[in-house]
N, C-alpha and C positions, 0 to 999 in steps of 0.2 A: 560636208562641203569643204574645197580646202582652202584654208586662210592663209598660208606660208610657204614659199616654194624655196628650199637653200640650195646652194650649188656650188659646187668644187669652183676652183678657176681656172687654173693651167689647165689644158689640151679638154675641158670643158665649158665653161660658158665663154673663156676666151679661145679665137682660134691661135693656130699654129704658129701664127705669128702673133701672137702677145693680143692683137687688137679684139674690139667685140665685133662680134658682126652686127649689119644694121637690124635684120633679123630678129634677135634678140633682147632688142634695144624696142622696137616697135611692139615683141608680145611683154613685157616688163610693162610699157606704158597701161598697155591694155588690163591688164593682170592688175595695177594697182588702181585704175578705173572701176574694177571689181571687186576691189578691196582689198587683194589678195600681197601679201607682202613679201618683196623681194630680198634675201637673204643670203652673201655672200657665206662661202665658207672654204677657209684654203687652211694649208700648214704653214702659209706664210704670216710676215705680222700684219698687224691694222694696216699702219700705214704704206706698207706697200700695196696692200688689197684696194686702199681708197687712191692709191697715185694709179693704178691699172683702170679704173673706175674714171676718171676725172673729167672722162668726155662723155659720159653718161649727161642725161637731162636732170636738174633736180630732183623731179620728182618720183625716179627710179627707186629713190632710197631715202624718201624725206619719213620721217618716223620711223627706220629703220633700224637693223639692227648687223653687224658684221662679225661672223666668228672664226676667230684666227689660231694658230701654231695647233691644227687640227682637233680644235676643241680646248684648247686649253686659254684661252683667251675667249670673250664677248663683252663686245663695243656697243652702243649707242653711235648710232651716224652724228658724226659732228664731234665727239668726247674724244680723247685722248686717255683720259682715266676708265680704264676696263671696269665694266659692273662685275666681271667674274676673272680671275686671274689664277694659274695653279705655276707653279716654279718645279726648279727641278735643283737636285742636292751639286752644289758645285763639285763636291767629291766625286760621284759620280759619273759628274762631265769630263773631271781629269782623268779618272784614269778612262773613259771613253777615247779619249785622245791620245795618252799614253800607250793604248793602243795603235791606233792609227800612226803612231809615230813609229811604233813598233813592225809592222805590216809594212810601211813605205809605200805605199802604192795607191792608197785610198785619199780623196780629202776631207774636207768639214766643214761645215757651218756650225756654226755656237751664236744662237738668239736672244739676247736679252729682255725682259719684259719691258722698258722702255722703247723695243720696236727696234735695237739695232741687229746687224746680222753678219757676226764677223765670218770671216774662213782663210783656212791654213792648205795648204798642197792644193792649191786649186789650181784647173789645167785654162789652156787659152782656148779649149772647146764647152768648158761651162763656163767662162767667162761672155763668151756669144751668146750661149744659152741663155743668159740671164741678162743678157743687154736690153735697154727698155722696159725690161718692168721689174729689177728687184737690182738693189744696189749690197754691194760686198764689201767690206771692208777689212782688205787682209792684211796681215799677219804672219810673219815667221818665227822663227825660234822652236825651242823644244817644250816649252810649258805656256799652261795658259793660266799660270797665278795673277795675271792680271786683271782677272775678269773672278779673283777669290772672292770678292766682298761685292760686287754686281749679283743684282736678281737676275737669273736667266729662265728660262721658258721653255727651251726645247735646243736638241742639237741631233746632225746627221751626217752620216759617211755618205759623201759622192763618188760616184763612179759608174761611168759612160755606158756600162755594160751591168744589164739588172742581174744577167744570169751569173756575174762571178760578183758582185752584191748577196746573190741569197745562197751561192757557198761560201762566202764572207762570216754571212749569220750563220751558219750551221757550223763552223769552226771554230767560233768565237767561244771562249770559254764562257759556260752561262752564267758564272757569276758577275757579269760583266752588264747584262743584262736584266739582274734580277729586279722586281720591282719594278721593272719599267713596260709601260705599252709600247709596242714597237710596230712599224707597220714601212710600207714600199710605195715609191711615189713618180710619177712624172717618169718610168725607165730609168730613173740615174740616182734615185735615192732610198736609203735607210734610214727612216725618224725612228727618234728616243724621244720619247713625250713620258711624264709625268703616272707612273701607276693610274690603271682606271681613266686615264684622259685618250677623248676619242671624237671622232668628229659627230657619231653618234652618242656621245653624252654630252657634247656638245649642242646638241638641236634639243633634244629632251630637256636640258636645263632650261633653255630659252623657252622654248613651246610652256612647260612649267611656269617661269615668271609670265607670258601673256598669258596664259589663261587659255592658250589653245592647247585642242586635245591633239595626242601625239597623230592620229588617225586624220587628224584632217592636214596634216604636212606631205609636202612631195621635197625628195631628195633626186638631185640628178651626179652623176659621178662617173670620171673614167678609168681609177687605178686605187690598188691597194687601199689607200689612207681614206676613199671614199666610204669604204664597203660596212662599216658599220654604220654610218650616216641612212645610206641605203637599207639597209636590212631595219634600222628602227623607226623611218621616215613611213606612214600612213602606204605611198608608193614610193618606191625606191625605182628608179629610170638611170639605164647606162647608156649612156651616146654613144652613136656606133662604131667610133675606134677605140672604145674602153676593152679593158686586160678580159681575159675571158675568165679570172675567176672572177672578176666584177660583176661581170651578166650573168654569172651563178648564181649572185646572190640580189639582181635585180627583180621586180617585178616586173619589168618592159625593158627590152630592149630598144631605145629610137631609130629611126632611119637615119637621124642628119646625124651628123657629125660636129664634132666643135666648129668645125670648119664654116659649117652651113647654119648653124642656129639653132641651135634643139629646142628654146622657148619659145619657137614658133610653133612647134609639134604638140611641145608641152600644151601649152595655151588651147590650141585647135581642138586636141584630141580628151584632155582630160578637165580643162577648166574651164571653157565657154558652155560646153555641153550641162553645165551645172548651173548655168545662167540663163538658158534658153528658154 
């Protein structure tokens, strides 16, 4: 029976425009009627996951739990202090950047485990992008020694266009890369997360501490940084304007869209029927 449902949030439990649908808002109530817990999980930090969140009703996410910078973070609803946190080598980050500096063309995000979220070449079309629901905090110059002795969490090349993103990654020298989990996000992004961090070890760790079995979790997800959430989630669900490797590796494809609500689907189709 499933006791956990986690869920991407950009262009998935949120629509297109940043809001939730009412949809979704109504099968969460029901779903936690059932006992069934609802489970945020993005590549972004807490805090902007709980500011996108804020018109939720209490009780969407009272006992809950929220997992952030795509597994590399897990929150308690209400905590600020991560029960699980993983960093990433500031070396690393630099010369991730000294590339990018290098290249000229791409920008950045650089995430601190405090929840902040700087970025360097950023254009005035991800500036829109990310209007209302994640704030920026940029940055010029040519080095990021300021952020040497900051815990950081994860960091990622932006750029408008996924398809010169992934011959980005194929040209990148792979020492640049080594050790790191890397994955494609939202059409405009390249994460560098943490060796071994993923949004699917991400849910295994939590399912772990409650004491639920991984088989009774549903994952929903529509790109990249989803797909291993998916693949080790009990069912794995891509809403139906997820990447088509995503639904490769779903167990169900939904009919709705971020647009339309997919925990309404959810709910209908796989979770009430276990309550009947």
């Amino acid at each position: 029976m499933y006791k956990l449902v986690a869920t991407d949030m950009d262009e998935t439990f949120l629509g297109f425009d940043h809001t939730v649908p009412q949809a979704n808002v109504d099968a969460i109530l029901r779903m936690r009627e059932l006992g069934v817990l609802f489970v945020p999980a993005s590549g972004r930090a807490y805090g902007s996951i709980m500011e996108s969140l804020r018109t939720l009703p209490p009780e969407c996410l009272r006992d809950s739990y929220v997992i952030s910078y795509n597994g590399g973070c897990i929150n308690r609803v209400g905590e600020d202090e991560p029960l699980v946190s993983n960093s990433i080598d500031f070396e690393v980050v630099r010369r991730l950047f000294d590339y990018a500096a290098y290249i000229g063309d791409v920008g950045m995000h650089i995430y601190t485990q405090a929840g902040e979220a700087w970025g360097w070449g950023i254009t005035e079309g991800e500036l829109d992008y990310l209007r209302g629901h994640m704030e920026l905090r940029l940055f010029e110059g040519d080095d990021v020694e300021f952020l040497r002795d900051v815990p950081l969490s994860k960091c990622l090349y932006v750029y408008e266009r996924l398809d010169l993103l992934h011959e980005l990654a194929l040209a990148m020298p792979p020492e640049l890369t080594e050790g790191l989990s890397t994955t494609f996000s939202s059409g405009r992004y390249y994460e560098f997360n943490p060796a071994g961090v993923d949004k699917g070890s991400g849910l295994r760790e939590l399912a772990d501490r409650l004491g639920i079995d991984i088989a009774d979790t549903i994952a929903c997800g529509d790109s990249a940084n989803d797909m291993a959430m998916l693949e080790v989630a009990g069912l794995g669900i891509a809403v139906s304007n997820a990447t088509p490797d995503t639904v490769a590796v779903s167990d169900y494809q939904a009919q709705s869209s971020c647009q339309d609500g997919v925990f309404a689907e959810v709910l209908e189709r796989f979770i009430e029927p276990q309550h009947a």
